[in-house]
C-alpha positions in Angstrom: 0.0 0.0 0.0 1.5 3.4 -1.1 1.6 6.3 1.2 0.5 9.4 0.5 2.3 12.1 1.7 0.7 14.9 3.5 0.8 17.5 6.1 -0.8 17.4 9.5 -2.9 20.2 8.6 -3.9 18.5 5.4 -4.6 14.9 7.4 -6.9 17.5 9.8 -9.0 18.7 6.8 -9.3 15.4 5.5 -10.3 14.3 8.4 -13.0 16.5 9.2 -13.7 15.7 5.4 -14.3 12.0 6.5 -16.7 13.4 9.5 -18.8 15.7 7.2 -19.1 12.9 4.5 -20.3 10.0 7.6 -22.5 12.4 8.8 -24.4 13.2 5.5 -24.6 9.5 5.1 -26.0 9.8 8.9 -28.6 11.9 7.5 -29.4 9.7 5.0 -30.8 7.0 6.3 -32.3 9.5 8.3 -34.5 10.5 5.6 -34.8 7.1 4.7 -36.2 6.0 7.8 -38.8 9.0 7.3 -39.7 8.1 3.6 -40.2 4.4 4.8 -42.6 5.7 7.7 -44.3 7.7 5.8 -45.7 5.7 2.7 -45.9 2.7 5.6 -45.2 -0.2 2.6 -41.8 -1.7 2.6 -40.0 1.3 0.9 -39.2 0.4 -2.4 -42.3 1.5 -4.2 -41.1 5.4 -2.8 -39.0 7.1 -5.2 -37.5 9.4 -2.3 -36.8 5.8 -0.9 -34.9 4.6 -3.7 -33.2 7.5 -4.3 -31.9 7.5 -0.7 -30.4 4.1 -0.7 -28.3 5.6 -3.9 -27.1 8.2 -2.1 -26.3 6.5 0.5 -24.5 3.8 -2.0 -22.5 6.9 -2.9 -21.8 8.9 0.2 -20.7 5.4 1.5 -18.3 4.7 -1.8 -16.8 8.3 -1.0 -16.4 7.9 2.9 -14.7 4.4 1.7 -12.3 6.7 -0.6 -11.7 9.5 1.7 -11.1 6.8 4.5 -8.7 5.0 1.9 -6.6 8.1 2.0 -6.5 9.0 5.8 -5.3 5.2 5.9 -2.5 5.7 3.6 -1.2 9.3 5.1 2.0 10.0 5.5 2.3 12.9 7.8 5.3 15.1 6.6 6.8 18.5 7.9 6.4 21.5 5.3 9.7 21.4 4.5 9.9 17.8 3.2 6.6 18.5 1.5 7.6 19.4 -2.1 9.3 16.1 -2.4 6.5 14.6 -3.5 3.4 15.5 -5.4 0.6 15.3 -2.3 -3.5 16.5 -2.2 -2.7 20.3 -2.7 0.4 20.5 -4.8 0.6 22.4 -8.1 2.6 19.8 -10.8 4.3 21.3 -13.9 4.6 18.9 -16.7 6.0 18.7 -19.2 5.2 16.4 -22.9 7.3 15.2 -25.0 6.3 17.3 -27.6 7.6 20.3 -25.5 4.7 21.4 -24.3 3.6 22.2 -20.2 0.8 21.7 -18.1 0.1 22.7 -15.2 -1.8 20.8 -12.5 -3.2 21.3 -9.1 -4.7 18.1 -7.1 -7.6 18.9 -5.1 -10.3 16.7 -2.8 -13.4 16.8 -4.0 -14.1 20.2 -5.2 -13.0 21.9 -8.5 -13.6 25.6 -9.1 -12.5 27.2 -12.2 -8.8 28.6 -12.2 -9.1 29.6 -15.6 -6.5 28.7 -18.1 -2.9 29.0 -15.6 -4.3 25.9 -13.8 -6.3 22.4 -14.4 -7.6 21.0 -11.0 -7.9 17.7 -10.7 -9.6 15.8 -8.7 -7.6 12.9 -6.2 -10.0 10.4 -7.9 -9.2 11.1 -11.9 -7.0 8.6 -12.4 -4.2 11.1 -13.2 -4.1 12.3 -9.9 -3.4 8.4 -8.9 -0.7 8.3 -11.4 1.0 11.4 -10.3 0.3 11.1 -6.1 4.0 10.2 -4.9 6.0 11.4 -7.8 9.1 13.2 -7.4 10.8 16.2 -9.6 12.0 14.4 -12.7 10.1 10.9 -12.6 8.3 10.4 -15.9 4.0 9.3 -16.3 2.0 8.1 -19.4 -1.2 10.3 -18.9 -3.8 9.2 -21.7 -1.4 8.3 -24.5 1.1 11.0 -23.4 4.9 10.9 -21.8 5.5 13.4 -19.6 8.4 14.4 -17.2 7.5 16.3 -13.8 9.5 19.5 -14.0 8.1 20.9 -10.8 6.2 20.5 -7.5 4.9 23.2 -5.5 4.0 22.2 -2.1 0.4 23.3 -0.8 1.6 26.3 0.9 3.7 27.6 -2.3 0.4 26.7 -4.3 -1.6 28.9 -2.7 0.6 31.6 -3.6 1.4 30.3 -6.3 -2.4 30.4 -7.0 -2.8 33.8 -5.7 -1.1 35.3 -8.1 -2.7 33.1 -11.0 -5.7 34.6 -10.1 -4.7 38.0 -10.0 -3.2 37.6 -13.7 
């Protein structure tokens, strides 16, 4: 099982992550339990019933994800955090046609950056490939070779963000 590192404020907000995501599932079967009461048959002729045990299906499949990666932290000190890419870190590729991208890993939610920076989300299986990669290792993404020119930790992406943003 690979580690994923991450520091111990990033492990807090994924863990709080974990307690928000069990607790909508909470609330779930909350609502569930009122649907069932209130059309008094065994459920599954309610449409608010069924669409309940989905959510719940997926709410559970997330908390299993989330969990997945709380398991597999890594707790590491800012300064040994741009070692490797982590939840957070900005990656600069680059192709082997000579052209760069320019990646930022998030959780769960993407908001437009504009055109400086693609987010991606830890369960795109990019975000896989590139989670523990160091400055120079190489990753097939799609079709395409590309080298890892740079790794910003969290804290230098947020600048580094900033000033995206402001461009």
């Amino acid at each position: 099982m690979d580690t994923i590192p991450m520091t111990q404020s990033d492990y807090d907000a994924l863990m709080f992550l974990i307690e928000r995501v069990g607790g909508k599932q909470g609330e779930a079967r909350l609502q569930m339990g009122e649907s069932h009461s209130a059309n008094a048959g065994d459920g599954w002729h309610s449409d608010d019933f069924k669409r309940t045990i989905v959510d719940e299906a997926v709410q559970g499949q997330r908390l299993a994800e989330l969990q997945d990666f709380a398991d597999r932290a890594e707790i590491v000190t800012p300064e040994e955090q741009n070692i490797e890419v982590q939840l957070g870190s900005v990656v600069v590729l680059k192709y082997e046609d000579g052209t760069r991208e320019t990646l930022l890993l998030v959780g769960f939610a993407c908001r437009n950056l504009g055109d400086a920076v693609q987010e991606v989300s830890l369960r795109a299986p990019s975000a896989k490939l590139l989670l523990g990669k160091r400055y120079g290792d190489e990753v097939t993404l799609g079709n395409k070779k590309a080298k890892v020119l740079d790794i910003l930790s969290p804290s230098e992406s947020a600048e580094f963000l900033a000033g995206a943003a402001k461009a």
